[in-house]
C-alpha positions in Angstrom: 0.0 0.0 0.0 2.9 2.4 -0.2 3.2 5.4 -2.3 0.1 3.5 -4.3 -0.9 6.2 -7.8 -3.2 5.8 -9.7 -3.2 5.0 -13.0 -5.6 5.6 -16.2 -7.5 2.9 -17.5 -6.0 1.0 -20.6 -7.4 1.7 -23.9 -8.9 -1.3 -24.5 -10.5 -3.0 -21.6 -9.5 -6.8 -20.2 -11.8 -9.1 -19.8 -12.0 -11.6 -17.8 -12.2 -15.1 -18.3 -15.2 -17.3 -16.8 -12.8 -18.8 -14.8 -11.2 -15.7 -13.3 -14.8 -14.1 -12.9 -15.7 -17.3 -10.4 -12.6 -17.2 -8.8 -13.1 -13.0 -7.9 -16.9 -14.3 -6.6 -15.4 -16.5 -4.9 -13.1 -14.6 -2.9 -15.5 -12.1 -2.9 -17.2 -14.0 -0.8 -14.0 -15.5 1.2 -13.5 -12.1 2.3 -16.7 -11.2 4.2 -17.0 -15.2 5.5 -13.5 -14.1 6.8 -13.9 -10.8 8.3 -16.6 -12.2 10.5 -15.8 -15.3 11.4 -11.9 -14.9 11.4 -9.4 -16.4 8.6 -8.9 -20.1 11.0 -12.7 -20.1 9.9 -12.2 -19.9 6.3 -11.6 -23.2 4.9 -12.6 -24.4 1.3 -15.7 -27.0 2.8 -17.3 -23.8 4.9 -17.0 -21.5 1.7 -18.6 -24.3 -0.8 -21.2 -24.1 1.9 -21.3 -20.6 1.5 -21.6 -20.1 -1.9 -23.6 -23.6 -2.7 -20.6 -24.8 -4.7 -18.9 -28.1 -4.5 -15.4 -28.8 -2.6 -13.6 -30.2 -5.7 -14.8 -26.8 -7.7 -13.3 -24.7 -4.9 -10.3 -26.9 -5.7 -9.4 -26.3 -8.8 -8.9 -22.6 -7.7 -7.6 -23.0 -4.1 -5.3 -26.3 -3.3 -5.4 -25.9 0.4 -6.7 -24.0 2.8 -3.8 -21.6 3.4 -3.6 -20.9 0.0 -7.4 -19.5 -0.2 -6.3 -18.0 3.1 -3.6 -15.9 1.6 -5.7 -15.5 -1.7 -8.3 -13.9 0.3 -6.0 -11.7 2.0 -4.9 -10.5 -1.2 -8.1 -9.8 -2.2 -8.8 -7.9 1.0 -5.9 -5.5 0.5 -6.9 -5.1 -3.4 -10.4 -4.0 -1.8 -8.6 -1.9 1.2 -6.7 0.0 -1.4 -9.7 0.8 -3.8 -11.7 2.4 -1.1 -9.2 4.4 0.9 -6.4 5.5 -1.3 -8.7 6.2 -4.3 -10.7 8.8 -3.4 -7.8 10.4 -1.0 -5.4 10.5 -4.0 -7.3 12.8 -5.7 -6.7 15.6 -3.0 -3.9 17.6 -3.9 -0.9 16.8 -1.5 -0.3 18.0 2.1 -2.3 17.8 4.9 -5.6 18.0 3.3 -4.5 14.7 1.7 -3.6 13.7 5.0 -6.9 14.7 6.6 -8.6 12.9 3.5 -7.1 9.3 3.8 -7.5 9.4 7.7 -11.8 10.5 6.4 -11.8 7.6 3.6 -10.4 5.2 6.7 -13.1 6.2 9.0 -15.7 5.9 6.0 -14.4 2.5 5.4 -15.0 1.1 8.7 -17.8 3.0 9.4 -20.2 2.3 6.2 -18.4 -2.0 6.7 -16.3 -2.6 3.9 -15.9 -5.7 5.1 -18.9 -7.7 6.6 -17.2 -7.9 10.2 -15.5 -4.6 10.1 -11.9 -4.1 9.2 -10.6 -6.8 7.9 -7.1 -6.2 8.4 -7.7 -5.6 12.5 -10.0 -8.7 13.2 -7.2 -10.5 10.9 -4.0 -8.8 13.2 -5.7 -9.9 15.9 -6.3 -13.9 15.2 -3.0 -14.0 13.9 -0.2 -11.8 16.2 0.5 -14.8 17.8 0.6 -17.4 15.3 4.0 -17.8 13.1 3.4 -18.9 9.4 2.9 -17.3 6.1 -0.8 -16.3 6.9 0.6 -14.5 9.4 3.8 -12.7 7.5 1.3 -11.6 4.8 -1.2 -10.1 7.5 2.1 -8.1 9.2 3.2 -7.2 5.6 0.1 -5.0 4.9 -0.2 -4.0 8.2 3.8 -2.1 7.7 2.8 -1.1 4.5 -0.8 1.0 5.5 1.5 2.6 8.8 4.4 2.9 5.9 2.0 4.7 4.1 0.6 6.6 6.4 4.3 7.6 7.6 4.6 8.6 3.9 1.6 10.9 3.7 3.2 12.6 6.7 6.1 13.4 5.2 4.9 14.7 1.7 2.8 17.2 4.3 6.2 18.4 6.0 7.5 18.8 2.4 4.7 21.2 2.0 5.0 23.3 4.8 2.2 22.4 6.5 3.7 20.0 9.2 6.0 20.7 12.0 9.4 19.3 10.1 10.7 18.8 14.3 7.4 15.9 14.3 8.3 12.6 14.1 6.3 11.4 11.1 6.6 7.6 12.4 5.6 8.7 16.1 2.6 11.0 14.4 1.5 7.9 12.1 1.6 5.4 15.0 -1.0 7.6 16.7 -3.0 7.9 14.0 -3.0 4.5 13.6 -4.0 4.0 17.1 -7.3 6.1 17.0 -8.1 3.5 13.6 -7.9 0.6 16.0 -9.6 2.4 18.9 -12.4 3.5 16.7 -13.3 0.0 14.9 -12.8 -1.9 18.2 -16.0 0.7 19.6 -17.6 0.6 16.7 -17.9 -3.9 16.7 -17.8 -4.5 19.9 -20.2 -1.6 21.5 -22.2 -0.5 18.2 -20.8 3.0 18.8 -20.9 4.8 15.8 -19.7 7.9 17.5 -16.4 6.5 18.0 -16.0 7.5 14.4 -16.7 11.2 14.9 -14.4 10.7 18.3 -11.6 9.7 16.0 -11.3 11.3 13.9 -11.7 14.8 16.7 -8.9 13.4 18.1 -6.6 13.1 14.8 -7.4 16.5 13.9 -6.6 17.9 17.1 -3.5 15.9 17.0 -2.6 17.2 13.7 -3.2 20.7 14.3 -0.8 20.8 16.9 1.7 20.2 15.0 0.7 22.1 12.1 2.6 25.2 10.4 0.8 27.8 7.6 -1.8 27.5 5.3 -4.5 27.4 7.6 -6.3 25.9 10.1 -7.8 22.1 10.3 -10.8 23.6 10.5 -10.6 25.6 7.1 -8.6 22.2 5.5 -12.1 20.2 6.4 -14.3 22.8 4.8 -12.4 22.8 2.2 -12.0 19.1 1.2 -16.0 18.6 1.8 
């Protein structure tokens, strides 16, 4: 997810085969089963289930378990990238870019992506303590979003409109930390004001270490 840019549509359009078009349904499909009821709960006889398929179909696209495990994961982050980055991209760079991707995450969790919430949290959290390559690949995304949001920091003090004295890593660990905070409200209590409380409390965060151009306040109207 780092540095991601986007890129204009090819002239003449790819279509898919029949047999990609199943496998995208089907992981479709792998991806809310998963967000809810955790990536150990994901296996190819639950998701034939699921989708009212046969095990030896889900076969021929997924040879094991941990294969559609790290298919799915895939197919997560392809998701994750299209709804946050997308839309926050086409801000123009510093902090109302900033401001933007820290809105598209709220918005993400907030109108449920994923089934079950944020995939990517529910998945960190089955998985911290389990070594393996379901695992790695989990952690991997998880460095690249706080690499990215690190990134989106730094392009901000390279405008002039951040503190260059903040530690970008420090600022985007915090950040991070109201994301968590604010999803873990959100599924476990129903508290959809733990959005709103967030995202307060990364703008507050952010204006104080914030130089020129502005307020927060002004960067929100401006960006609605």
């Amino acid at each position: 997810m780092r540095e991601i840019k986007s890129k204009s549509a090819p002239a003449i359009s790819v279509r898919l085969t029949a047999g990609q078009r199943t496998q995208q349904s089907i992981l479709d499909a792998a991806v809310d089963l998963a967000s809810t009821d955790g990536l150990d709960g994901l296996s190819i006889g639950r998701l034939a289930t699921e989708l009212g398929m046969s095990k030896s179909g889900l076969f021929a696209h997924f040879g094991s378990k941990q294969d559609l495990q790290l298919a799915t994961i895939e197919a997560a982050r392809q998701r994750f990238v299209r709804v946050i980055f997308e839309p926050a991209l086409k801000i123009p760079r510093g902090r109302r870019r900033l401001l933007g991707l820290c809105r598209s995450w709220m918005e993400y969790a907030e109108n449920e992506t994923f089934r079950g919430g944020c995939f990517f949290v529910a998945a960190s959290a089955e998985f911290d303590g389990k070594p393996g390559r379901v695992r790695d690949a989990i952690a991997a995304n998880m460095r690249e979003w706080l690499n990215s949001l690190e990134v989106a920091i730094i392009k901000t003090q390279q405008e002039g409109e951040i503190s260059p004295a903040e530690d970008a890593t420090q600022l985007a660990f915090e950040i991070n930390a109201l994301f968590m905070a604010a999803n873990w409200s959100y599924q476990l209590h129903h508290d959809r004001t733990a959005f709103s409380r967030a995202m307060k409390g990364i703008e507050r965060r952010v204006e104080a270490v914030s130089i020129g151009k502005g307020s927060i306040r002004s960067s929100r109207k401006r960006t609605r």
